[in-house]
C-alpha positions in Angstrom: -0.5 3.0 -15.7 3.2 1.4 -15.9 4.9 1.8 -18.8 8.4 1.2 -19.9 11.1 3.4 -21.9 15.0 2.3 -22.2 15.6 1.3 -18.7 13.2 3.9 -17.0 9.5 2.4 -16.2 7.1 5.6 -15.3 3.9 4.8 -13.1 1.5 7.2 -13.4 -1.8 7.6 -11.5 -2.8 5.5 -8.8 -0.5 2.3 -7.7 -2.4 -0.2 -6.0 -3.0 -4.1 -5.5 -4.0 -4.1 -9.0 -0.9 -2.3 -10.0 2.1 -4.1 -8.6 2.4 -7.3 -10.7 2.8 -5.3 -13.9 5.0 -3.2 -12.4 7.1 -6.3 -10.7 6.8 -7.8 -14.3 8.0 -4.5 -16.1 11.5 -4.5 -13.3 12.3 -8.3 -14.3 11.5 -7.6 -17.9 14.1 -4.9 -17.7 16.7 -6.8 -15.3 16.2 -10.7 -16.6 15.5 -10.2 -19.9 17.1 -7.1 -21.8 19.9 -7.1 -18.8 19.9 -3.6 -17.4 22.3 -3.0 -15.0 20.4 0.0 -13.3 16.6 0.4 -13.8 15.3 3.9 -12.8 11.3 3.4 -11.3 9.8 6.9 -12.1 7.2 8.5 -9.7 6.8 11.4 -10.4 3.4 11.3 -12.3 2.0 8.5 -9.1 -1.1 10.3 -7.4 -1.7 7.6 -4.7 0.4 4.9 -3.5 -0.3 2.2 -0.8 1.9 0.1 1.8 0.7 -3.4 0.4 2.2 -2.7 -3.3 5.2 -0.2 -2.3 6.4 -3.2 0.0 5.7 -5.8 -2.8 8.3 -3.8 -5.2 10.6 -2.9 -2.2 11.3 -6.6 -1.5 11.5 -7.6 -5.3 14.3 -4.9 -5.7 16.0 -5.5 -2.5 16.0 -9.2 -3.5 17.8 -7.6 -7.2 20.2 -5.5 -5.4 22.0 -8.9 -4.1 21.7 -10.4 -7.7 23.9 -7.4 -8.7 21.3 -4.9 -10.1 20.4 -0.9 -8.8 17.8 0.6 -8.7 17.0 4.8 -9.2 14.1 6.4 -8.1 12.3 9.6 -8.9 10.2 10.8 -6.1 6.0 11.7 -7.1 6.1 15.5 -7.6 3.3 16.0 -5.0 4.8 17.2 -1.8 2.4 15.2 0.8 2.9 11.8 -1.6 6.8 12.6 -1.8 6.8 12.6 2.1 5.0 9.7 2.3 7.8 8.0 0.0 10.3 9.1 2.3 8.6 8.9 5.7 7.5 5.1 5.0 11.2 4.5 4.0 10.1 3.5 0.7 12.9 5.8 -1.1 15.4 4.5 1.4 14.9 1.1 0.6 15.0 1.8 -3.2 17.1 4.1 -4.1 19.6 4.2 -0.8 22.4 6.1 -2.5 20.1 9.0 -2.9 17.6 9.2 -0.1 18.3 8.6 3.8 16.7 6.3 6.1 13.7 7.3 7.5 13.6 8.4 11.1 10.2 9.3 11.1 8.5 9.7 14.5 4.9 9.7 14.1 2.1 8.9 16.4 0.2 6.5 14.0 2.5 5.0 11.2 5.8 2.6 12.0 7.9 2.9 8.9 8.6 -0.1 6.6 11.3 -2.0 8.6 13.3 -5.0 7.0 13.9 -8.6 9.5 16.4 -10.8 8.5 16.6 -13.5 11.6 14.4 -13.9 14.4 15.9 -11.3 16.9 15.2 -8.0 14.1 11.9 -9.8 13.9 11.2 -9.5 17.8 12.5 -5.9 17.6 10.3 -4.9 14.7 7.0 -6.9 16.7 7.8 -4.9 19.8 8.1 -1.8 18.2 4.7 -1.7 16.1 2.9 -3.1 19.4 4.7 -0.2 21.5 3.2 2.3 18.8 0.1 1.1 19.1 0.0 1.4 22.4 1.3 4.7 22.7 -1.3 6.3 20.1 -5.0 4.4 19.7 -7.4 4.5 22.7 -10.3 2.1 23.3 -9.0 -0.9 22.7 -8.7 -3.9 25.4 -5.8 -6.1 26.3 -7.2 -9.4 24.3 -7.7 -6.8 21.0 -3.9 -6.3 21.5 -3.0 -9.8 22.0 -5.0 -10.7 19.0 -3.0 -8.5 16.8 0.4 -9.0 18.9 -0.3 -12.6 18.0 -0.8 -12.2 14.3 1.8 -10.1 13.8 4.3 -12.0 15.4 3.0 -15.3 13.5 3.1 -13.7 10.2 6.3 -12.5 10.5 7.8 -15.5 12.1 6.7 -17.5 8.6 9.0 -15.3 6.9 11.8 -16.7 9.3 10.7 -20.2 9.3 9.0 -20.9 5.9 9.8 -18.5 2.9 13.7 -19.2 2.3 13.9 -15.2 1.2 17.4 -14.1 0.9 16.5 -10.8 2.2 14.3 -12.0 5.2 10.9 -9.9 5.3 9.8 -6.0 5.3 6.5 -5.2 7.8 4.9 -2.0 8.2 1.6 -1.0 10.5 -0.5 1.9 9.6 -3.4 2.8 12.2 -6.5 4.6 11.9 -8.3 7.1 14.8 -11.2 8.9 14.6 -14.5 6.8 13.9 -13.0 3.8 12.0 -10.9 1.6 15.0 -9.1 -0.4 13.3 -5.4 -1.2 12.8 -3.8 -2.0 9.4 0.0 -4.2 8.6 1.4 -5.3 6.0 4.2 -8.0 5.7 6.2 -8.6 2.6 8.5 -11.3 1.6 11.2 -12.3 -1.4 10.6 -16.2 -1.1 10.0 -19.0 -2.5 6.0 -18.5 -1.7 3.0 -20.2 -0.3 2.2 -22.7 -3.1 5.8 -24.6 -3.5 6.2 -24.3 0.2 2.8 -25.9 0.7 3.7 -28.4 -1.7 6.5 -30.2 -0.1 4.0 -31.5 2.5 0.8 -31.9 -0.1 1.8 -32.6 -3.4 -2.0 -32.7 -4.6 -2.1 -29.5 -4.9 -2.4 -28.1 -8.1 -2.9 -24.7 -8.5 -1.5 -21.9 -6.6 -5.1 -20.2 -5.7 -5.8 -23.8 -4.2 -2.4 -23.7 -2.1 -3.4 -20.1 -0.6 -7.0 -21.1 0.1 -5.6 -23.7 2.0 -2.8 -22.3 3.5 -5.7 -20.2 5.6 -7.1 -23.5 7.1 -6.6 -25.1 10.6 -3.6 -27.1 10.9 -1.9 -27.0 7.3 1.8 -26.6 7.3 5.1 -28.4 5.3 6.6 -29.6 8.5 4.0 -31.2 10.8 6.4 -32.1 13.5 7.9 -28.7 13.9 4.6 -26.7 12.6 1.4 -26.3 13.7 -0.3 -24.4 11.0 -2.5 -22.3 12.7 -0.2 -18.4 12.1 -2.3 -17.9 8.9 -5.5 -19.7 9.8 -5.2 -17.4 12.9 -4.4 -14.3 11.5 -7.7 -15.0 8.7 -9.8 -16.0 11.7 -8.9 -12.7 13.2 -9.2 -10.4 10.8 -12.6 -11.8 9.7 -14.4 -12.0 12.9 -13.3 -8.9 13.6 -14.9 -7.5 10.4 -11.5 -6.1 8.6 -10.2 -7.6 5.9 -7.2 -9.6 4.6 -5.2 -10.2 1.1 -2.6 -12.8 0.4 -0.3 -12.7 -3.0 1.7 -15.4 -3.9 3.1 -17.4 -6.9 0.2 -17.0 -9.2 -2.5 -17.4 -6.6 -4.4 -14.1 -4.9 -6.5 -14.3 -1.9 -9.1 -11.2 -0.8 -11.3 -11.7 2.1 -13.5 -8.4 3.2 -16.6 -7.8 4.9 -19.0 -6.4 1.9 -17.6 -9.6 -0.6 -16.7 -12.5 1.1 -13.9 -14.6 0.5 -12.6 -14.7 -3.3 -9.6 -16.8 -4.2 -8.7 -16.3 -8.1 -5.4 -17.2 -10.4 -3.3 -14.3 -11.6 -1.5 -14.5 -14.7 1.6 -12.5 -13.6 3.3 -14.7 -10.7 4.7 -12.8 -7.7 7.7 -14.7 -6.5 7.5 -14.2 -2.3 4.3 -13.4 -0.4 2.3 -10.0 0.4 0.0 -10.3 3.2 -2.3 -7.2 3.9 -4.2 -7.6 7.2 -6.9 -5.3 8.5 -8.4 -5.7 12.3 -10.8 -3.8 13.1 -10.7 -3.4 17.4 -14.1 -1.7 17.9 -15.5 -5.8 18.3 -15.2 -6.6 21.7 -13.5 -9.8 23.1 -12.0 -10.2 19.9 -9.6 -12.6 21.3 -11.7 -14.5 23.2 -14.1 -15.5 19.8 -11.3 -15.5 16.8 -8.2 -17.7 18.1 -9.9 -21.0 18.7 -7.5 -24.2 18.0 -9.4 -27.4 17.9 -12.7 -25.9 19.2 -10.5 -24.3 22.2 -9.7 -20.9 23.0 -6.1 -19.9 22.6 -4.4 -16.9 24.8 -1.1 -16.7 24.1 1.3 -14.4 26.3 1.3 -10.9 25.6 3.1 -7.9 24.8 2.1 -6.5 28.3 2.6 -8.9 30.1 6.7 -9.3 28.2 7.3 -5.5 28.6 5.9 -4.4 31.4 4.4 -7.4 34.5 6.5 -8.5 37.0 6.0 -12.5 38.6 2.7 -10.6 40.8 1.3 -9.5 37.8 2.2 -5.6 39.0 3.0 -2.6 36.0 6.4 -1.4 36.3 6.3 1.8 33.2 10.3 3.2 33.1 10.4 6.6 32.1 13.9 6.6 30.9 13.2 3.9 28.1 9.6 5.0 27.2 9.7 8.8 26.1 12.0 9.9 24.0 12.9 12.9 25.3 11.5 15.3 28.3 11.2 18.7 27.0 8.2 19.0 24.8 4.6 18.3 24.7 5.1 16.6 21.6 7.3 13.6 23.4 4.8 13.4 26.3 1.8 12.6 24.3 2.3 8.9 23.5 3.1 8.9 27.2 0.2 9.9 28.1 -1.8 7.3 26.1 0.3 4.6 27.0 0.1 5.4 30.8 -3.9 5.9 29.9 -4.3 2.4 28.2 -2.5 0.5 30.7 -4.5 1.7 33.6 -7.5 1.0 31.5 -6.6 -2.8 30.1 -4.6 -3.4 33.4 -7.5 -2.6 35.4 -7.2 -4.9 38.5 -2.9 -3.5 38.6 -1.5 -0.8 40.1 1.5 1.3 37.5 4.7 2.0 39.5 5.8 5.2 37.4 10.0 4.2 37.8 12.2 7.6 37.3 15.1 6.6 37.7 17.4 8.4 35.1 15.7 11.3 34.8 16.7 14.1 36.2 13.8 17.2 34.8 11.0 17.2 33.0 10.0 20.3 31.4 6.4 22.1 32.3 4.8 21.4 29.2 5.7 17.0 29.6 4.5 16.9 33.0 1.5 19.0 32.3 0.8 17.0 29.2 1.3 13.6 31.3 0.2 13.9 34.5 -1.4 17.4 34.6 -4.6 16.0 32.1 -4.2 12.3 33.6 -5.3 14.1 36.9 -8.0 15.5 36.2 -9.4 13.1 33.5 -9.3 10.3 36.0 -9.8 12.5 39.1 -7.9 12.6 42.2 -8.8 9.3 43.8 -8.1 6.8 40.9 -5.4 9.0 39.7 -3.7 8.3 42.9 -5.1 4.6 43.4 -4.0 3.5 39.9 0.1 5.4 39.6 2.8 5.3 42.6 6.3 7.5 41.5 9.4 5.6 42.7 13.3 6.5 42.2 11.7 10.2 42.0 14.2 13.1 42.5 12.5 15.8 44.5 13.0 18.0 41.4 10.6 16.3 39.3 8.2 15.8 42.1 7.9 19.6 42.0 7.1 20.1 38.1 4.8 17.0 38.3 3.0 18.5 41.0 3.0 22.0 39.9 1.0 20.9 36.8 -0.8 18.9 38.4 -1.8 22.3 40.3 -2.2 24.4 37.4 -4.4 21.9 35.4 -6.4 21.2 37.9 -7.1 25.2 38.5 -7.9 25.4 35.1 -10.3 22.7 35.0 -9.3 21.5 31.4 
């Protein structure tokens, strides 16, 4: 429920898709309209809130902060909802005079991170790809092409298309356990699909028909510098993978999902910019191979593998210095471990030169938790077969290969 009093506007309950357009209408009500300097957005009655509304309203204030307006905010009173608030960077980006920005570290989240130009847009690609890589297991190197490829497409409209004043926010959330599948979310403060899509086809002449076609092969405002296939691509992805995908723009909505279909309706409060929402689920195999197809061809664009970490003979070079963050605890070595894990398994015909250079210890519990249960996971022969250690002082060597002896004695 959203509901206004002065300059404060409460939301109470649960704030989802459904939610954010009355709450976006409620801010500009407040702002545009009756002129209020500061507006306070009060969460302290909110139960649930999710990334694909929360980055809807953090663009549209961002977007106010320039035109001269602040913003308050009152955190839910729920402790694990407050966290989330502040670990997403959602208070941050709201209210920055009162909260910090978020430095959280987690295995499977990447905080809501802003892109203004095309270099913060590499950096924020690279980042949610080098999370996912460092946390989910059993996915193979064309599943994270495909959703390297949609991110960095998605995003890159943002750059290129929406005119936003305050470039774009993207966050990734990932799921474990039974469901593989990996969620993002990109948010804008533009001028939207529909009049975007309009300088090149004026026929259109709704918004919903603009964001049903913006989804189709080939449709772009600028032919000659344009393709049109990020969109159709990212669609194509998430549907034959069996996930799911919403756009939001101007007054059209878009909601494509396994159990009902593909449903493109009018809404009657206009969202000035564009919320995508994409869901991929990775448990298809050679998703790749069967969802990016351009003209009836298969597309295989380079990677983020490939970028980071192949040399010109296609060998894995992994450098310790700039992948963990520290040494000391088990806690640091754990995305290590599934990084090294993943590449040796999507990299399968490679061997992974394990470069030290820099490092001068390792404590017993990162070596254990890195190379003690690589060893006996992939046993001694492909453990040795798939890593070589180079620029290794003789100090490391030693706690490597002490835990190597201890794990292996204990047979865990």
């Amino acid at each position: 429920m959203i509901k206004s009093t002065g300059n404060v506007i409460s939301i109470s309950g649960q704030f989802t898709v459904a939610e954010f357009h009355r709450l976006l209408a409620a801010i500009h009500n407040l702002s545009s309209v009756r002129g209020y300097e500061n507006i306070i957005l009060d969460f302290s009655l909110c139960t649930s809130a999710f990334p694909g509304p929360m980055l809807a309203v953090c663009s549209q204030i961002s977007l106010l902060k320039q035109e001269g307006v602040t913003t308050s905010l009152i955190l839910p009173t729920t402790d694990k909802l407050s966290r989330l608030f502040l670990n997403a960077n959602w208070a941050y980006i709201i209210d920055p005079k009162s909260f910090e920005k978020s430095v959280f570290k987690g295995l499977k989240q990447v905080p809501t991170t802003q892109f203004r130009n095309s270099e913060e847009q590499f950096l924020a690609v690279n980042s949610i790809m080098d999370k996912i890589l460092g946390s989910l297991e059993g996915f193979s190197r064309g599943d994270l092409a495909a959703i390297e490829w949609s991110l960095n497409e998605v995003t890159d409209n943002v750059i290129n298309h929406s005119e936003s004043k305050i470039g774009g926010f993207v966050q990734l959330s990932t799921f474990q356990r039974n469901i593989k599948r990996v969620e993002y979310v990109v948010c804008d403060a533009g001028i939207g699909i529909p009049r975007t899509l309009r300088e090149a086809k004026p026929e259109i002449t709704s918004d919903s028909d603009a964001i049903h076609q913006s989804i189709q092969e080939g449709v772009t405002r600028n032919k000659k510098s344009n393709q049109g296939n990020g969109l159709f691509g990212a669609y194509q992805i998430s549907s034959v993978s069996e996930g799911y995908l919403e756009i939001h723009s101007g007054n059209g909505s878009l909601i494509s999902n396994k159990k009902g279909g593909l449903h493109i309706r009018t809404e009657p409060i206009p969202f000035n910019g564009t919320l995508l929402i994409a869901c991929i689920d990775y448990s298809n195999p050679d998703l790749l191979g069967t969802a990016l197809k351009f003209g009836g061809k298969p597309h295989y664009p380079l990677d983020f593998i490939e970028n980071k970490f192949e040399d010109d003979r296609g060998k894995i070079k992994f450098i310790m210095s700039t992948e963990a963050s520290s040494f000391g605890s088990r806690k640091a070595a754990e995305p290590i471990n599934i990084k090294l894990k993943n590449l040796s398994k999507i990299c399968s015909n490679s061997r992974i030169s394990i470069d030290f250079e820099q490092v001068a210890v390792v404590s017993s519990s990162f070596a254990d938790e890195v190379f003690g249960k690589l060893f006996v996971e992939m046993g001694p022969l492909l453990f040795m077969q798939k890593f070589e250690f180079i620029n290794i002082s003789q100090t490391v060597k030693s706690l490597i290969d002490r835990a190597i002896t201890l794990r292996s004695a204990a047979g865990l």
